[in-house]
C-alpha angles and dihedrals in degrees: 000000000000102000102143133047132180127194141163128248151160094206099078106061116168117261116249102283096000091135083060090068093046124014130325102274100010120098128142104160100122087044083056092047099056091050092052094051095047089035094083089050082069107052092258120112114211124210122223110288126237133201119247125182096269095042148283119352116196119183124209137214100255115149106204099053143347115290127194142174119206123193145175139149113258102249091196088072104050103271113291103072101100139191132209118178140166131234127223083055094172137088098236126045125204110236106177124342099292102024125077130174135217106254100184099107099046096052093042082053096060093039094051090051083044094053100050092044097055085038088054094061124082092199094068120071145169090032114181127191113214128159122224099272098054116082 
């Protein structure tokens, strides 16, 4: 199952001093900007975003569990190499302490929208789909 995706473009450069919110070399936040704004052109609400120390989390409206994207540039490869991934990045959810759900079509959903977005735009370029346990 496709959860996260990494590309490389020009478009996304870091803000003055954004490393300083995160972690010296990794930004992301205009990455995160322009999702937040297509997403809903996709049927999918995003939440307002918030740095981590590896880069930009931006949960999403979803009603049966808790949905998040992550993404940061990939500072071992100079800065516009970029990765967007999806978590949950697994198939089954734990709700409660006995119950899980199925979480495949809700994470196909996002990285569908995900996927025509970032093809949709001439500035990114050499995308590539992997799941967590590829390397």
């Amino acid at each position: 199952m496709r959860t996260h995706v990494e590309f490389v473009s020009d478009a996304f450069p870091a803000y003055p001093g954004e490393d300083d919110e995160i972690n010296p070399g990794i930004w992301g936040k205009k990455l995160v900007e322009f999702l937040a704004a297509q997403l809903p052109i996709h049927g999918i609400t995003p939440k307002e975003f918030y740095t981590e120390d590896w880069g930009w989390e931006m949960p999403i409206f979803n009603e049966a569990f808790p949905m998040f994207i992550g993404c940061s540039n990939q500072l071992e490869t100079g800065g516009n190499r970029f990765l967007c991934f999806i978590d949950p990045s697994t198939p089954k959810v734990r709700k409660g302490l006995f119950k899980t759900i199925d979480a495949t079509k809700d994470i196909e959903r996002v990285a569908n929208a995900l996927d025509t977005i970032l093809r949709d735009n001439s500035e990114i370029r050499e995308l590539r789909w992997w799941d967590e346990n590829e390397k």
